[in-house]
N, C-alpha and C positions, 0 to 999 in steps of 0.2 A: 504494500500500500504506500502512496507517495506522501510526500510530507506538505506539499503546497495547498492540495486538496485534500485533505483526511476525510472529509467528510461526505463529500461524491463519491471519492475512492470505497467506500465503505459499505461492506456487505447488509441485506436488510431481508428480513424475510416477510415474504407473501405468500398466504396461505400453506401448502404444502412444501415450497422450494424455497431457497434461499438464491438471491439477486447477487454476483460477485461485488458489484455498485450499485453508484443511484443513479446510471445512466441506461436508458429504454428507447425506443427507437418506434414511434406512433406507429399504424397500419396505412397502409397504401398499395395503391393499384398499376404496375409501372407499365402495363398495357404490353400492345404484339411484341414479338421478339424473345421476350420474356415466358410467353405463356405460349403454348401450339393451340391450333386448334380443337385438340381433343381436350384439354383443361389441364392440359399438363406441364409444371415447368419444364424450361428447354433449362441447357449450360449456362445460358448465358444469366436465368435467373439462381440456379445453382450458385454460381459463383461467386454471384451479389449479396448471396446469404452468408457465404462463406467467409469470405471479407469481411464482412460486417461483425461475423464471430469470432475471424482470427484476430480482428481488432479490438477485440474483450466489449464489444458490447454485452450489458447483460440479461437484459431482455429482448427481442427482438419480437415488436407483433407485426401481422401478416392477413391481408384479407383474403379469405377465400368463398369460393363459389358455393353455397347449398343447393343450389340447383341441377338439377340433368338438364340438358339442354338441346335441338335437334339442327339439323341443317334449315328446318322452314322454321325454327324459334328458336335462334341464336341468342346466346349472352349479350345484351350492351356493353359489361366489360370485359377484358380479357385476365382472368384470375383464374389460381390453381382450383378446381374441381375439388370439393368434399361433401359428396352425395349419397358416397353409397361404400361396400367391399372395394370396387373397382377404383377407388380413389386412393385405395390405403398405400399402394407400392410408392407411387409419386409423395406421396407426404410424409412417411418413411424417408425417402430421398432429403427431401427437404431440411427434415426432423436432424437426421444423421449429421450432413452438414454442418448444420451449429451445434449439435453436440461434441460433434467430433473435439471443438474449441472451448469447451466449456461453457457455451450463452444455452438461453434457454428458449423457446421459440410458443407462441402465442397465437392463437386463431381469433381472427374478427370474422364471423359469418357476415356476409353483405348485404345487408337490410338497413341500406340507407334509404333512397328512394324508391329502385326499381323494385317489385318485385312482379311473381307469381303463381299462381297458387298449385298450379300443373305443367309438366313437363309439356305438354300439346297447349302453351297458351304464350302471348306476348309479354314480356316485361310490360309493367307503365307505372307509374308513380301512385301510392298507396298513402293512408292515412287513415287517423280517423273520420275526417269529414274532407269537403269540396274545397274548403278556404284556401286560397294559398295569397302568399306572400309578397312575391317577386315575378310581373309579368314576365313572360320566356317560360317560367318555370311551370310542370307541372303540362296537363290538368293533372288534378290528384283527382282520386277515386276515393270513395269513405268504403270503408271494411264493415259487413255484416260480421254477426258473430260467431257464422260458418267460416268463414276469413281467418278471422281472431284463433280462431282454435285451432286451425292449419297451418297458421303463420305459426304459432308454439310450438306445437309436434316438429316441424322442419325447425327451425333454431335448436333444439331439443336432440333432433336428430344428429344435426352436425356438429354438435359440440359431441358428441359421443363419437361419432367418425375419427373429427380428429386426434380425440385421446386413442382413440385401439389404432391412428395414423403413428403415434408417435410423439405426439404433439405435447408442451407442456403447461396448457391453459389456453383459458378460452374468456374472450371478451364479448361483451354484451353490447352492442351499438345501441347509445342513449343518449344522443348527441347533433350537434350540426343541424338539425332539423331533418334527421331521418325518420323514418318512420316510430320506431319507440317514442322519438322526444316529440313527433307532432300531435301525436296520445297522450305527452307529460304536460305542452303550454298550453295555457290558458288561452294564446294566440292563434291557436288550427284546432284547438277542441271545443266543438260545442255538438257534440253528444249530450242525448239526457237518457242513455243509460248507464250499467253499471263502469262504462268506460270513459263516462264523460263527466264535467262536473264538479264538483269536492277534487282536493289535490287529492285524498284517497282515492277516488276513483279514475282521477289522470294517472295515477302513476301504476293505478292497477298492473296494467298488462306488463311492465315493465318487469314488475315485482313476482308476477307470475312466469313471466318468460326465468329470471334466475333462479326463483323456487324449483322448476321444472328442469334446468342443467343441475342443479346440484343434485338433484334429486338420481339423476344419471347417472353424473360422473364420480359420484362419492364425495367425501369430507373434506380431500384433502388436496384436490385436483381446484388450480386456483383460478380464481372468477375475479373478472377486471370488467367494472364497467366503464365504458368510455361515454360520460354527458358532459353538458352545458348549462353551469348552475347560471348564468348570463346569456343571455337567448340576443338580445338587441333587436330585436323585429317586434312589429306591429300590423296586425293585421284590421280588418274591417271590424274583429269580433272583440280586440283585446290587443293587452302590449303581452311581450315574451317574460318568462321569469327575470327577475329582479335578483341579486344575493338575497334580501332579505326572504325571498318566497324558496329560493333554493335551501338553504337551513334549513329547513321544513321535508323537505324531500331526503336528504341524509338516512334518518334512522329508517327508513322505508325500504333503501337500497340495503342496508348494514344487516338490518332484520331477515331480510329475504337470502342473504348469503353471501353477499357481495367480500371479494377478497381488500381489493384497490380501487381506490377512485381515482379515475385515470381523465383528468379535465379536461376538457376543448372549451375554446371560445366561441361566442356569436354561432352563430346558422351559415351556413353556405349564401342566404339570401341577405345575409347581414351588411349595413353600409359603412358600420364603424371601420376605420382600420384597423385589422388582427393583426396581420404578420408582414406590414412590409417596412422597409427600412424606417421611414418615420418613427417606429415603436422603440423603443428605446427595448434594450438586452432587459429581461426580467422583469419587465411592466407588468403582464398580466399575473403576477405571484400575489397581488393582493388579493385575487381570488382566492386561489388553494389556503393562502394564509386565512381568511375567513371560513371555509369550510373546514379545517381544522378544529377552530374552535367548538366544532359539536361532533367531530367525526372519531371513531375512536380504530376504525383501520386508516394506511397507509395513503398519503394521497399525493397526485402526480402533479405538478405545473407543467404546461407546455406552453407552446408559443412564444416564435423570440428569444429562446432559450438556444444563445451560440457562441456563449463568452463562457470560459471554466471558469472564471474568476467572479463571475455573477450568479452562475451557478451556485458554487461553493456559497456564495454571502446569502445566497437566499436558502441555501439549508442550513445554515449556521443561526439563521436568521426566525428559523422554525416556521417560516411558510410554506414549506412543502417538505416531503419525504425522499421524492424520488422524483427527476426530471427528465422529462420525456419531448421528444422532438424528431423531426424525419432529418429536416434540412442540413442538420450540422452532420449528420450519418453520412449525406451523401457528398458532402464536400471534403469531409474526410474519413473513412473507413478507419482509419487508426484512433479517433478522436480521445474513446476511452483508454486506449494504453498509455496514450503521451499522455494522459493528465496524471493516472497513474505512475507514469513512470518519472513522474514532475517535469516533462518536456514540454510545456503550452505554446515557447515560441515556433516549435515545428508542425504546431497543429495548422491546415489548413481551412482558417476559419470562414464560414458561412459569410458571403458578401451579403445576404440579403436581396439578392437580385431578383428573385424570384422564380428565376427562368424555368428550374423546374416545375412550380407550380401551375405557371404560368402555359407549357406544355401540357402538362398530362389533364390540368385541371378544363381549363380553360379552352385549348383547344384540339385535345382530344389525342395527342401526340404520345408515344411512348416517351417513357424516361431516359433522352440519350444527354444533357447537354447541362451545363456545371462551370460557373465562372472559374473553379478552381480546380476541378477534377474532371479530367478527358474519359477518364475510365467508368465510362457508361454507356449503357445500350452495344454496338457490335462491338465494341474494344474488350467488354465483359465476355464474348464468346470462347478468350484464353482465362485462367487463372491470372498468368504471370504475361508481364511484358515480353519475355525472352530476349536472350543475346542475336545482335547482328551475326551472321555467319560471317562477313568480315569485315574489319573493321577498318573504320574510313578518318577521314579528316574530313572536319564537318564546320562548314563558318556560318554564324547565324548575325543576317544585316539586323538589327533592329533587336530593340528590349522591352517590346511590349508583353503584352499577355500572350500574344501567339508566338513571339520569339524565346520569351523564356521557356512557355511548353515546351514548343520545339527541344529548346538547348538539353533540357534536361531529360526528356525523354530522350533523345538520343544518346545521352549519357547513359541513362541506365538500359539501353543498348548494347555500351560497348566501345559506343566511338570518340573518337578524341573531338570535344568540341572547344569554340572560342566564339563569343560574341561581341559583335561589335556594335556601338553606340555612338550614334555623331555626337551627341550634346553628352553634358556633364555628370547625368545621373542616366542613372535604368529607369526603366517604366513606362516607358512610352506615354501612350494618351492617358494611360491613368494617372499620373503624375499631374494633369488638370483634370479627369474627373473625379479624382480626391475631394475636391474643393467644391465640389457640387452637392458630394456624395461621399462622404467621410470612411463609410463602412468599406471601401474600395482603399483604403490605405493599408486594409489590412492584406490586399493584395502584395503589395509593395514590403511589412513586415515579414511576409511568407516569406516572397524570393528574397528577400535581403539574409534573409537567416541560411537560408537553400544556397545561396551562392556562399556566403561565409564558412560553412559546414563543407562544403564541395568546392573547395582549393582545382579541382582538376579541370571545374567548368571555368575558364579564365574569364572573365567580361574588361573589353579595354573600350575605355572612356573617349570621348571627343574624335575620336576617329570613323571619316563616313565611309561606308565600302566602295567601292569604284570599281570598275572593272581591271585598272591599274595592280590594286590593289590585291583583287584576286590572282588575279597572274605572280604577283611578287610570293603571295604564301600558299599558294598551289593547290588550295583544298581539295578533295575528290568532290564535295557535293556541297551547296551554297543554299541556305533557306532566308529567302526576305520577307523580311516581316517590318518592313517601313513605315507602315499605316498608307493611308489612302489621303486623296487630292481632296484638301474643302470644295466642295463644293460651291462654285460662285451662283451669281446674278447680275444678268446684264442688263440696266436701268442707267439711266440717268442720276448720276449725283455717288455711282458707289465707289468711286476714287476720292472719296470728300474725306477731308480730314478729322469729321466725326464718325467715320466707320469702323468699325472693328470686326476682325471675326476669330476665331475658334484657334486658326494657326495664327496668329498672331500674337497670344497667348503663349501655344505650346511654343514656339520660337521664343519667346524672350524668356519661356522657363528653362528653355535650353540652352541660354547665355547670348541668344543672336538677336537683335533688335530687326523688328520688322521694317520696312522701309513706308514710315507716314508722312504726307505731307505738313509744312507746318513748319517754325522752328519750336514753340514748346511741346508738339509732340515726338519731335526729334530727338531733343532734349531727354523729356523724360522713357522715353521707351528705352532709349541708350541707358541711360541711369538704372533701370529699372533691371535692362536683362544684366548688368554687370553687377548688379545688388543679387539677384540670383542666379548666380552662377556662383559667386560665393556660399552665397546661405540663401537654402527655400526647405519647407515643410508644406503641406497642405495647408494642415492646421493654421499656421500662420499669413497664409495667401489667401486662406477662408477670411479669415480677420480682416486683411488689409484690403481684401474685396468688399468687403460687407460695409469699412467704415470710409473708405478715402473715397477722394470725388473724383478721382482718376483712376484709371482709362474709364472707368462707367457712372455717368455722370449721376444726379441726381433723378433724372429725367431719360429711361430705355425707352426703344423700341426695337424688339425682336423678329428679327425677318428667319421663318423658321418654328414651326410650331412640333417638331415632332421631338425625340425625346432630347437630345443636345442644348434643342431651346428652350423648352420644358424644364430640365435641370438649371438652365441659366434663371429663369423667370421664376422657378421658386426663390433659387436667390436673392433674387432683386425683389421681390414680392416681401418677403419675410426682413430684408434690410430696409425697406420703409420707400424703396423708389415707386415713382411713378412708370408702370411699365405697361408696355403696350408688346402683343405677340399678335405678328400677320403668318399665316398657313394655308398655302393654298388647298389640301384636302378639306373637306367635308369637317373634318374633327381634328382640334388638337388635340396632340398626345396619340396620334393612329398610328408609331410605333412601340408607343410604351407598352410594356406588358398589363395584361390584365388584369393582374394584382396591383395594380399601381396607377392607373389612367382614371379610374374612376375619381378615387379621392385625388387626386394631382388637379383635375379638370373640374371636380367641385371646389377646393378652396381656390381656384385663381377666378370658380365666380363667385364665389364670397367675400373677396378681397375688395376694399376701396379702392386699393391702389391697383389693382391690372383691370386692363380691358383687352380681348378675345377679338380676333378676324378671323373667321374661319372662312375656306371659300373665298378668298383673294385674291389678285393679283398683285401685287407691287409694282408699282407704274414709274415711280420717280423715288429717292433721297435729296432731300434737301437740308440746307444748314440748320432747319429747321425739327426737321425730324422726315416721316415717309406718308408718302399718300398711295394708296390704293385701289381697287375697283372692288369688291365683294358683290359678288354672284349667287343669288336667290333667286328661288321660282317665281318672286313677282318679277324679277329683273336687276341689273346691274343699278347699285350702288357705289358712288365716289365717297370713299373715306379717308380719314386724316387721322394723324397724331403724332402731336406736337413730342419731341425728344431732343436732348444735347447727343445722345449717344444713339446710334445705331449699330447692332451687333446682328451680324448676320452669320445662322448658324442651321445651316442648310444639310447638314449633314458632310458626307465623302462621296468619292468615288474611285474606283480602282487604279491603280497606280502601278503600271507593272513594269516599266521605264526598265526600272534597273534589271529586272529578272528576264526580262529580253534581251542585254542587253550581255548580260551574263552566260546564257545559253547561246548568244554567237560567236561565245569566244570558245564553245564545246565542254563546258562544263556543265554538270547536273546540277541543274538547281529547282525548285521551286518558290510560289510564291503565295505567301499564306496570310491570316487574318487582312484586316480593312485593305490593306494594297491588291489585294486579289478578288475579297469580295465582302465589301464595308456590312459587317454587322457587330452583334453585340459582346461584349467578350467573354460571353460562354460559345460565342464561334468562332472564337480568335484561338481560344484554348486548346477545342476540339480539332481544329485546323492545321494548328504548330503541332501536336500528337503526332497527327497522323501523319503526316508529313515526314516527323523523325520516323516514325516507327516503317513507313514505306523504305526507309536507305538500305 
């Protein structure tokens, strides 16, 4: 047990088993690839578990299928099958795996929304009544109490499955706004019979469905329910539970059998923001810390939980027992050893990006993609990386996200690499999206620690690759990873000396002063990149962004609404400017992920200080600020707003200059992240990977 964390590190017992930590890994559905057709994991989910257990997680829950399902009534999702005998060799499989490591492995039957009542019939969203919440969602169906009873026997069923699978417990979904919890609120129940009504008879079926596993599985085979003592929704009939109405609900779960109370926040249809960056690490712990005070088993915070050191304070803290979470799992499979091992600066911690979610939840995507871990989805098809069969000399242009992948994957290849960095520090674009985006620093502590520790990976500073350059140190194989071209706009007025954009920035973070018109903006940009080239942190570019009146005046206007302008404009939004975003799609924020566009795109309309173009053209820049045309079904509208500062932040474009240029002098090279093909740095990640792993 380590000494930084004693108290994560620390074994805790749940029902029948004992946890080696207090670190648990929520249930999830990582979709095709994962799962075959038949309902069976393939390797590549094998593996995923495997990892996860040789990285001393200590619990590991897992959603699987209760259903049989046919070719004319397919699953909506793609999860390991627990229906029947015919399930038990795969879940075995499963089970093995993380035993093999010592974790212990967790069934959530899938009765969130979909369900069915018969193998010959459609999935559709269930409940106990018609209400629903969130248009998109649903229709829901209301359960008769022929329903009710066959919905238990099948839950009933497969928590029995998977203990003769192997399996070492079984969760009760009572949460998110799936089916249990839309039986538990007060906000989708309005039943008047024995299941509707009195919190006793919301939480009936609940209490009945655990009565009924236990009753199965015996005493000592441990029961996790997963709810939402905080609901956040509001429907036509009622609001969702409140803490104060959750208290109430506790002894009803504890009574009936319940091992752990395993927390989720809000519903699926919830508007609050639960998990994306804005939340600060251990926010939602004032929950579990209030259900404690009546609960007398063990109980879980999740959400937001990706920092060891907040962790730790929030058990020390006695708000929770045990912390549960997916995203830190998948950003770094070793997460629980290094804290154990008191190694935190090598954990690769959770950017908060979402991107996972934002895939599998949102739009419907297998789990392949991870601002910090390449090793998802087909990269999962080996255990291990493997050795190059031989090995090369390998130079890597650029020290972004895709080039450090790159570097280091190829490293643990086999091959000799060196990167090279025209400006003064590594990091590439994240080195400015730090300062937008704080939780991306800890990108930057990753490979800072990764390079420090791995003397063999060389990274040499201020030096640009050339084709010169290559010829002089002969590599066999060359990976550019430069980033990509700003994206301009051709307008009147955008050589004015109130313009800024995006590289102009990364340039003077890179010690090289942009060329602006002007002599005080001559002046200070020269000042500016020779002040940082000595000395820059985020944190403190955050600061001198947010207070000084230079380069972004008191008064923006953002040419660019998608997410680069989007990040810029909460900035300025939340430092007090007057700021103005023109976008010529439909919606700002229409490459933000979905876990993040909504609330980004409600507070900048509840902001005094921004106002919103969506559907524009940009016509002109003036010393004054930018004028526009916005295009609506009634017809074209001429718009204006007034700005000292225009920053135009349009995105990239591919940049392959170099890597053509490279390949005509007969060398192998590729060209990876933004210079090949501008996206988010869980594709720059994915990209430099592959790329090493291809030599």
């Amino acid at each position: 047990m380590g000494t930084l964390f004693p108290t994560l590190s620390s074994p805790i017992r749940v029902g029948g088993v004992t946890l080696k930590n207090r670190m648990l890994t929520t249930s999830m559905s990582p979709g095709i690839g994962y799962v075959d057709e038949d309902s069976k994991p393939t390797a590549r989910f094998l593996h995923y578990l495997e990892l996860r257990a040789a990285g001393q997680t200590a619990l590991i829950c897992q959603t699987v299928d209760p259903h049989e399902h046919t070719p004319e009534f397919p699953a909506h999702h793609r999860l390991p099958g627990a229906s029947g005998p015919g399930s038990l060799p795969h879940l075995q499989q499963m089970a093995d795996v993380v035993h093999k490591h010592g974790g212990l492995l967790v069934a959530q039957p899938y009765f969130v929304h979909e369900w069915k009542s018969k193998t010959e019939e459609k999935e559709a969203d269930w409940g106990p009544s018609d209400v629903t919440i969130l248009r998109g969602m649903g229709p829901f169906h209301a359960m008769t109490l022929e329903h009710i009873e066959i919905f238990k026997q099948q839950f009933i069923h497969c928590a029995k499955v998977v203990q003769d699978g192997g399996w070492d417990g079984v969760e009760v979904m009572a949460g998110v706004g799936g089916i249990l919890n839309r039986f538990l609120s007060p906000a989708t129940n309005n039943r008047t019979d024995q299941y509707g009504g009195s919190l006793e008879n919301r939480v009936r079926l609940t209490v009945e469905v655990i009565e009924g596993v236990r009753a199965a599985v015996g005493p000592d085979f441990p029961i996790l329910v997963r709810w939402s003592p905080v609901e956040y929704v509001t429907s036509a009939i009622g609001e969702g539970h409140t803490i104060e109405q959750a208290l109430e609900v506790v002894p009803y779960l504890e009574a009936a059998g319940l091992d752990l109370h395993n927390l989720a926040v809000g519903w699926h249809e919830t508007s609050v923001p639960l998990t994306t960056k804005a939340v600060p690490d251990g926010h939602w712990s004032w929950i579990s810390e209030q259900i404690k005070t009546v609960a007398a088993k063990p109980v879980v915070t999740a959400y937001r939980e990706t920092d060891p050191a907040v962790m730790e304070k929030v058990l020390v803290e006695g708000k929770a027992d045990v912390i549960g979470g997916l995203r830190y799992s998948i950003a770094d499979p070793d997460f629980p050893r290094k804290v154990m091992e008191d190694r935190p600066e090598d954990i690769a911690m959770c950017l908060c990006c979402n991107r996972c979610i934002d895939d599998v939840i949102s739009r419907g995507l297998p789990l392949e993609n991870c601002g910090l871990n390449p090793r998802l989805g087909p990269e999962l098809d080996t255990l291990e990386i493997g050795t190059a069969p031989v090995r090369k000399k390998v130079m890597v242009a650029g020290s972004g996200p895709a080039g450090l992948s790159a570097a280091f994957a190829a490293d643990a290849r086999g091959h000799e690499v060196t990167i090279y960095e025209a400006g003064p520090r590594f990091g590439g674009c994240t080195k400015m999206s730090s300062i937008f985006s704080p939780l991306h620093e800890r990108l930057l502590r990753y490979y800072k620690t990764k390079l420090e520790k791995n003397p063999q990976v060389r990274l040499v500073l201020n030096t640009e690759v050339t084709t010169e350059l290559v010829r002089r140190e002969r590599p066999d194989a060359v990976i550019v990873a430069i980033g990509g071209e700003p994206k301009g706009i051709d307008v009147p007025g955008v050589d004015g000396k109130n313009v800024v954009t995006s590289h102009d920035f990364l340039a003077m973070l890179n010690g090289r002063p942009p060329h602006k018109p002007g002599l005080v903006n001559a002046v200070m940009w020269r000042g500016a990149a020779v002040f940082l080239r000595l000395y820059y942190t985020p944190a403190f570019a955050r600061w001198a962004t947010a207070k000084s009146p230079w380069p972004l005046r008191r008064s923006i206007a953002i040419i660019g609404g998608g997410l680069p302008g989007c990040e810029l404009g909460e900035l300025t939004m939340h430092s007090g400017r007057t700021t103005a975003i023109f976008e010529e799609n439909k919606r700002i924020g229409f490459d933000v992920g979905g876990s993040d566009r909504f609330h980004m795109t409600s507070a900048f309309k509840k902001a005094p200080n921004v106002t919103t173009f969506a559907s524009t053209t940009v016509t002109e820049i003036t010393a004054d600020g930018v004028r526009g045309v916005q295009h609506t079904p009634e017809g074209d509208t001429p718009v204006e707003a007034k700005a000292k500062t225009v920053a135009v932040t349009l995105g990239f474009v591919p940049n392959r200059g170099l890597a053509e240029e490279i390949e005509a002098i007969g060398v192998q090279v590729q060209a990876v992240g933004d210079c090949n093909e501008p996206g988010r740095i869980a594709d720059a990640t994915k990209t430099g990977y592959r790329a090493a792993v291809a030599l």
